[in-house]
N, C-alpha and C positions, 0 to 999 in steps of 0.2 A: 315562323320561318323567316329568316334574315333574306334581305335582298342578294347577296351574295350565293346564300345558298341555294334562293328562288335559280338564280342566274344558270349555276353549277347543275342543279337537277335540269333545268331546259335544255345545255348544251348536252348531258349527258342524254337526254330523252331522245334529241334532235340527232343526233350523233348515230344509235342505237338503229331508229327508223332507218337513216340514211345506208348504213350499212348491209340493215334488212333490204329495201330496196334496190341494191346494188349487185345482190346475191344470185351468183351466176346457175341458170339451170342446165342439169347434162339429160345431154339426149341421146337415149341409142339407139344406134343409128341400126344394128340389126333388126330392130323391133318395128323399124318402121316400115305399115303397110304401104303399097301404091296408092292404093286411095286417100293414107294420109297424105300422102307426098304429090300428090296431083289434086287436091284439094288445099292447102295450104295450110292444114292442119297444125303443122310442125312449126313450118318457118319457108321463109321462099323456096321453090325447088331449086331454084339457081345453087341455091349457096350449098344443099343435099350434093348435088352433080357435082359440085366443085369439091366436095370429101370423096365422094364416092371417087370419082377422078383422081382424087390425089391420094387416095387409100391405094386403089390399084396399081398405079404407078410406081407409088414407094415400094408395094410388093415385089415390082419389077426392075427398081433399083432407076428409075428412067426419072431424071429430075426437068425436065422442060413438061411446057404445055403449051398446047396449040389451041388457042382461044376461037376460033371456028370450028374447029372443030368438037369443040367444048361444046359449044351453043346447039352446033348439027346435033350431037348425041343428046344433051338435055332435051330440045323437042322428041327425040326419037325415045327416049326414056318417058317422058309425059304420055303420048302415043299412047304408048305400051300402057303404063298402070293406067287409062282412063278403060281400055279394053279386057285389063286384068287386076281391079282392083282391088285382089282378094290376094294377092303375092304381098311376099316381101320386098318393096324396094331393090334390096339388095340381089335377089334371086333374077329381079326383070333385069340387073343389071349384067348380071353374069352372063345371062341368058341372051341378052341382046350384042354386047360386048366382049362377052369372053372376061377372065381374068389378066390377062393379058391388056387390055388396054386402057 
C-alpha cells in the first residue's frame, strides 16, 4: 500500500468514526416512564420539562414561556414521578398540569 493511499484509507476510517460518533439519538418522549425521568435515565429532566412545556404550549398555540414558573413545575413534575414511578411522564404531566399549560 502506497503512502498516499495509507493516508486516504486513514482519513476515510477517521472520517467514518467521526460521523458514527456524532450520530444523533431520538428519544420518545411518550415512552418515557417517571422513574426514567426522575432518575436521569434519559437525559436531564430539565431539558424533558422544557419539551414537555413547549409540546403543550405549541398545542395551545401560546408561544412565550415563563421561566419560573418553568422551574416551579419541573420540581412539581419531579415530586410526582418519584411518588409515581410507574406513570408515563407524560400522563404525571397532564395529570398535574392539564393540557392546557
Amino acid at each position: 500500500m502506497t503512502k498516499s493511499a495509507l493516508v486516504v484509507s486513514t482519513l476515510m476510517l477517521t472520517a467514518f468514526v467521526v460521523s458514527a460518533a456524532q450520530a444523533q439519538v431520538t428519544v420518545e418522549v411518550s415512552e418515557i416512564t417517571c422513574e426514567e425521568f426522575a432518575s436521569y435515565k434519559v437525559m436531564d429532566p430539565e431539558k424533558i420539562a422544557i419539551w414537555l412545556s413547549g409540546y403543550y404550549h405549541g398545542k395551545q398555540g401560546n408561544t412565550s414561556i415563563d421561566r419560573v414558573q418553568l422551574t416551579e413545575n419541573t420540581k412539581k413534575l419531579e415530586e410526582d414521578c418519584l411518588k409515581n414511578p410507574e406513570i408515563l411522564v407524560m400522563q404525571a404531566f397532564e395529570k398535574l398540569f392539564g393540557e392546557s399549560k
